[in-house]
Every structure is written in structure tokens, then in C-alpha cells.
C-alpha positions in Angstrom: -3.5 112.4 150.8 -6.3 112.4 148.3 -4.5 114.7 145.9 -1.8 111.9 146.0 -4.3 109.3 145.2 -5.8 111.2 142.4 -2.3 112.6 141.1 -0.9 109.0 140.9 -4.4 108.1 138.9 -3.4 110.2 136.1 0.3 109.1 136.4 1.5 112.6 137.6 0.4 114.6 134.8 -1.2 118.2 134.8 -2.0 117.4 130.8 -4.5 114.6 131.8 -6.1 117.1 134.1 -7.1 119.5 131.6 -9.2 120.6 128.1 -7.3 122.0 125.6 -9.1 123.7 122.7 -7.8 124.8 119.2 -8.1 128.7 118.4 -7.4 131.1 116.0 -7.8 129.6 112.6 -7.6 132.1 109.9 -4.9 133.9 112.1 -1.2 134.6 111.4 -0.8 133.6 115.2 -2.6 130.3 115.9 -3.6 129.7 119.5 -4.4 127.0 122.4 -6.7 127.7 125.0 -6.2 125.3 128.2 -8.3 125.2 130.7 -7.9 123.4 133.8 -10.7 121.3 135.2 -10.4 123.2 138.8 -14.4 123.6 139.3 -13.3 120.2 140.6 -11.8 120.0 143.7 -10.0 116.8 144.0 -8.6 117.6 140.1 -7.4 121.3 141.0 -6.0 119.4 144.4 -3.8 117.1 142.5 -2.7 119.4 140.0 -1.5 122.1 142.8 0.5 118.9 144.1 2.0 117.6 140.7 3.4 121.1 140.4 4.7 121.4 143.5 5.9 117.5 143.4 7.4 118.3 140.1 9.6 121.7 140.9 11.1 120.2 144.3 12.3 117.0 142.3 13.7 119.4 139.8 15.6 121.8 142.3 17.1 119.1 144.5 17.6 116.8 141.4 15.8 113.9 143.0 17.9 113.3 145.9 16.9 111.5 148.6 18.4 113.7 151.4 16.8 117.1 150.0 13.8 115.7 147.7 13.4 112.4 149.5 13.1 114.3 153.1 10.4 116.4 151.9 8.4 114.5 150.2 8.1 112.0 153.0 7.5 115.0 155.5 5.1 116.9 153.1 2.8 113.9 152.6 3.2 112.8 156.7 2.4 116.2 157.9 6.0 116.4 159.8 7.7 119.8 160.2 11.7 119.9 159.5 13.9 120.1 162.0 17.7 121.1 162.4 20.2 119.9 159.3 17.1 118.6 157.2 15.0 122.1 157.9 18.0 123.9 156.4 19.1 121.7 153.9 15.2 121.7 152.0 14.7 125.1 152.7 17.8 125.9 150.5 16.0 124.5 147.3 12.4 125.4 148.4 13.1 129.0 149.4 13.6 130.6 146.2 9.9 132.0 145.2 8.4 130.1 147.9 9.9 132.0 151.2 8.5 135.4 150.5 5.3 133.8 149.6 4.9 131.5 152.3 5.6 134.8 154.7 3.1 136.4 152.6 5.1 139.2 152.3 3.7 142.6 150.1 5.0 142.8 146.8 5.5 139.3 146.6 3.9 139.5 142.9 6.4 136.5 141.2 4.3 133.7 142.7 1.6 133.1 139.8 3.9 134.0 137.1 5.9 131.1 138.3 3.3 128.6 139.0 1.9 129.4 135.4 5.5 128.8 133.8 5.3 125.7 135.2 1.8 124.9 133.5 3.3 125.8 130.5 6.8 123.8 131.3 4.5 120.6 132.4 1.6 120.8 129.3 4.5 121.1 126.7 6.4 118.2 128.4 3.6 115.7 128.1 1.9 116.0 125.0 1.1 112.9 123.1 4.7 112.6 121.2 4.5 114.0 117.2 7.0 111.1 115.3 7.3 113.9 112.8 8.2 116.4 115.3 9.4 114.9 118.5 11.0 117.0 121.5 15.0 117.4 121.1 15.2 119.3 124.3 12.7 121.4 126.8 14.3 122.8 130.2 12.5 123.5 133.0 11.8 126.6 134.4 14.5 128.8 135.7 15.1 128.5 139.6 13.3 132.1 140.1 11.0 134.3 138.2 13.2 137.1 137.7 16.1 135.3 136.8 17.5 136.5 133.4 17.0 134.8 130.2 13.8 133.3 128.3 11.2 132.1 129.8 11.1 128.9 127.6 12.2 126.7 124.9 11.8 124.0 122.7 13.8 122.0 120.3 12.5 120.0 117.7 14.0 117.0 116.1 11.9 116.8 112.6 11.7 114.1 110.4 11.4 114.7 106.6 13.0 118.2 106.8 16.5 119.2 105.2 17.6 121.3 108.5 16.2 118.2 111.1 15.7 120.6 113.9 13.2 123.6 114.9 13.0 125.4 117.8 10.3 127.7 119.5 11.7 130.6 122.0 8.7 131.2 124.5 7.8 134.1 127.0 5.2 133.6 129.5 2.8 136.1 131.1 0.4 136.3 133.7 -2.8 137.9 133.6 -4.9 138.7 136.9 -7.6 140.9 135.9 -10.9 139.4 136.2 -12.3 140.6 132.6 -11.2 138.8 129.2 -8.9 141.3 128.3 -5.6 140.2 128.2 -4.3 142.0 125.5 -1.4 144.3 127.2 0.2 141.3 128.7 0.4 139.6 125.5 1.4 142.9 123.7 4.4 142.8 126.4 4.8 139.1 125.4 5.4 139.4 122.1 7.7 143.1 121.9 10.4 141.1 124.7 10.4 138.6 122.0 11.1 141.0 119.4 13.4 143.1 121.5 15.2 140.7 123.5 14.9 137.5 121.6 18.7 137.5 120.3 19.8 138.2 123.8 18.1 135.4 125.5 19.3 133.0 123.1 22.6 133.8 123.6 22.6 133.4 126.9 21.8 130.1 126.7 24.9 127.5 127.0 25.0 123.8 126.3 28.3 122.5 127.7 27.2 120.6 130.3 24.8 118.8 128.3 25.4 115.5 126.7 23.8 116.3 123.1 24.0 114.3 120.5 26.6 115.8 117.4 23.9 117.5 115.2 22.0 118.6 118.1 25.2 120.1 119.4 25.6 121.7 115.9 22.1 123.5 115.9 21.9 124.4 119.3 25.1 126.4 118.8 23.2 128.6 116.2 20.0 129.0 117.8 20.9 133.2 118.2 22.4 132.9 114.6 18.8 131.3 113.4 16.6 133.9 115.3 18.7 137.2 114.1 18.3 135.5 110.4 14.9 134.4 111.1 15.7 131.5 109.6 12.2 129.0 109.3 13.6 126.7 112.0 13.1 129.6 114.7 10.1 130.4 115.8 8.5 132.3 119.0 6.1 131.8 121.2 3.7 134.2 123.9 1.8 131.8 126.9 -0.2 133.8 129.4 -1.9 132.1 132.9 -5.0 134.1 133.7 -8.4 133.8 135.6 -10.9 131.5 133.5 -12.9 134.3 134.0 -10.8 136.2 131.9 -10.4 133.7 129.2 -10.7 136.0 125.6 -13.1 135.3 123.3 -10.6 136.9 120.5 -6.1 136.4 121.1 -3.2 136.5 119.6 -4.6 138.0 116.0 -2.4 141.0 116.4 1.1 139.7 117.7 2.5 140.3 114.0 2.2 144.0 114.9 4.4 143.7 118.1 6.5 140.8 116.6 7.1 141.9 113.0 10.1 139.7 112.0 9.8 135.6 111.3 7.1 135.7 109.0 7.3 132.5 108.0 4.1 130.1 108.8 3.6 128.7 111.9 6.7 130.9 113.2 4.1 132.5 116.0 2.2 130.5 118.4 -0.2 131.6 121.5 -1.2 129.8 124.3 -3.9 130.7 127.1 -4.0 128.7 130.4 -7.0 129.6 132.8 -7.5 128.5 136.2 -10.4 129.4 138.4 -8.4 131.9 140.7 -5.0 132.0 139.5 -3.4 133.6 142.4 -5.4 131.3 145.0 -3.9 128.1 142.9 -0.6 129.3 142.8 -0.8 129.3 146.9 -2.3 125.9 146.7 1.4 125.0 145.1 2.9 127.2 147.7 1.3 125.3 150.4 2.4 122.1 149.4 6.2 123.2 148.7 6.1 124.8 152.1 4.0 122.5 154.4 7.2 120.5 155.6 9.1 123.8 156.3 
């Protein structure tokens, strides 16, 4: 499979597929704006199937019977049959089911396939020694599963506290002109609104952490209510790139008004040439098999 080919070239990852640009100096709310490479075929090819790759190995947890059998089926055109039809299309069905049926108001499947961008870009930037990543979790098994949408933990060296952490909420955007301003608006007031909530939903027990790590990630709802400078929030949107903005993120201080703190707000924008066509490109590859 050429997307295989080209995948493995860039050793699986969606970052080495992609420009990223710095924006909004000047701005309370510094942003990135990512754009994927997808007016090439065979790059937009392999980054549908690195997503796709990377969410079944995280729902089965690598195992050979569940992630093992597809993989091998997906990439020799075979169909699933009997215990291992049933078995795969436990893990693969949540998100993908309705939207390999193409069912109507199936809407969840690019808001998905862009929290995995995000999940994927964060994951494999070059590593800060300064400000190396503690912890990142993946996305959650379904779109409207409760809870944030994303976050980080820092480890940080030459600090008195040692962490940091970023809360995210991730948007999509399918309009075709560069005005994504509502969904970011949205972004930013669930922060505001529901930030507390979502880090306290959060639990760490069956993590093996580290003491200190233990120690901060106990207090990450304690940190954001006293908006503390080691918390911190962050708004990613997946839109059209014919929709990328020309101006973002320079009012989220209205619609997030606590954490005032530098660097406390960040934006992302990831555009892909046809957003909800990609995110079927990653539909077809989890569902092929099935």
C-alpha cells in the first residue's frame, strides 16, 4: 500500500507531514497555524492512514488478536469473518460504525479525526529539555464522551513548581470562508465555564506516576480554580484550508477572562484541503477490514 510506504518514510508521523507557522505576535493569545501538505496525494494518503493506524493501536492496546488481525486484513484487502469480524468491530465501531453506514447526523466524524491531529502534532514535536512532556492522553474513545478534550503536562526545568499543564478544547470548523470565529468563541467560554469540571473528572489511579507528578496531578482542578501560573488553556480548531483566518485567537481574553498570566492562552489552527472528505479517508482505512 503506497500510503504504507510513504507513512513508514516519515517514521509514522503526521508532524513530518505538515507546515507549521507561528502567529499572533503582539497578541494576549499566541497562535500556530498547521497546515497539512494534502494538495499532495500520496502525503494526505499517508496521513489518513497514520491516523487511522494510530487510533486502532490505541483502542485495542496493541494486541495482536484485535490490532494485529486488522492491521494484517486492512493492508491485504481481506474482509473479517466470524469471532475476528466481531471481536475488531468492538474497538473500531465507536465513531466509525455510523460513519461507515453513512448514516444522517452522523456530524462527530471530523471533530474526531481533528482531535487526533491535535493528539498526534502535540505528541511529536521536537522534545523542549526545558519543558519536556510529563503526560499527554489520547483522545477519548468517542467524541461526545464527557470530559476535556485534551491535556498536557509539563515537567519544567529551572522552575520552583516543576510542572505546567495546558487544558485544551478542540473545535471543528466546516465552513468554506476564513471565518472561524464562533467556534473558537465556543472554544474558549467551555474553557471558562467547564474547565474546573473537566479537571476533576480526570483520575490518575491506574497510572504509574512518578511521586511529584502524582502530587501535581492531584491539584490540577485546585490550580485552574486558583489560576495558578502552572495552568493554562488551550482552543485548537480543524477547518477547511480554505478557511484558514488571516486574523485568530486576538479576542479569547474576552470569552476566557481568568488566567491572565503570560502564555496562559494558546491557539492552534489545523487546515486540511476538505476536512470532512479526510476525515472519511481515516474512516475508510479503520473500516476497510470490517
Amino acid at each position: 500500500m503506497q500510503a504504507l510506504a510513504r507513512a513508514t518514510a516519515v517514521g509514522g508521523r503526521v508532524a513530518d507531514l505538515v507546515r507549521r507557522e507561528p502567529r499572533g505576535d503582539g497578541q494576549t493569545c499566541r497562535w500556530e497555524l498547521v497546515v497539512t501538505l494534502s494538495d499532495n496525494a500520496e502525503d494526505r494518503a499517508a496521513a489518513g492512514w497514520i491516523i487511522a493506524d494510530e487510533i486502532m493501536r490505541e483502542r485495542t492496546g496493541g494486541r495482536p488478536e484485535t490490532y494485529g488481525t486488522w492491521r494484517v486484513a486492512t493492508l491485504t484487502g481481506a474482509k473479517l469473518t466470524g469471532r475476528d469480524h466481531i471481536l475488531v468491530k468492538a474497538f473500531a465501531g465507536p465513531v466509525f460504525e455510523a460513519a461507515a453506514a453513512m448514516k444522517p447526523g452522523n456530524h462527530g466524524l471530523a471533530g474526531y479525526v481533528g482531535e487526533w491531529l491535535w493528539y498526534l502534532l502535540t505528541r511529536d514535536l521536537p522534545e523542549d529539555p526545558a519543558r519536556a512532556v510529563e503526560l499527554l492522553g489520547p483522545p477519548k474513545a468517542a467524541v461526545n464522551d464527557g470530559g476535556g478534550d485534551g491535556l498536557v503536562v509539563y515537567r519544567e526545568s529551572g522552575t520552583a513548581r516543576g510542572f505546567s499543564f495546558r487544558l485544551w478544547e478542540m473545535k471543528k470548523y466546516t465552513g468554506q470562508t476564513n471565518r472561524p470565529d464562533q467556534a473558537i468563541r465556543k472554544g474558549w467560554r467551555q474553557l471558562s465555564t467547564k474547565g474546573a469540571t473537566y479537571l476533576g473528572m480526570l483520575s490518575w489511579g491506574d497510572k504509574m506516576l512518578a511521586d511529584d507528578t502524582r502530587e501535581f496531578v492531584g491539584s490540577l482542578a485546585e490550580q485552574w480554580v486558583d489560576e495558578a501560573e502552572s495552568a493554562g488553556g488551550g482552543v485548537s480548531v480543524a477547518l477547511n484550508a480554505t478557511a484558514i483566518p488571516t486574523r485568530a485567537f486576538h479576542l479569547a481574553q474576552e470569552h476566557f477572562t481568568t488566567h491572565k498570566h503570560p502564555g496562559a492562552l494558546q491557539g492552534l489552527v489545523v487546515a486540511i484541503d476538505d476536512l470532512e472528505g479526510f476525515a472519511h479517508e481515516v474512516r475508510k482505512y479503520v473500516w476497510t477490514a470490517l
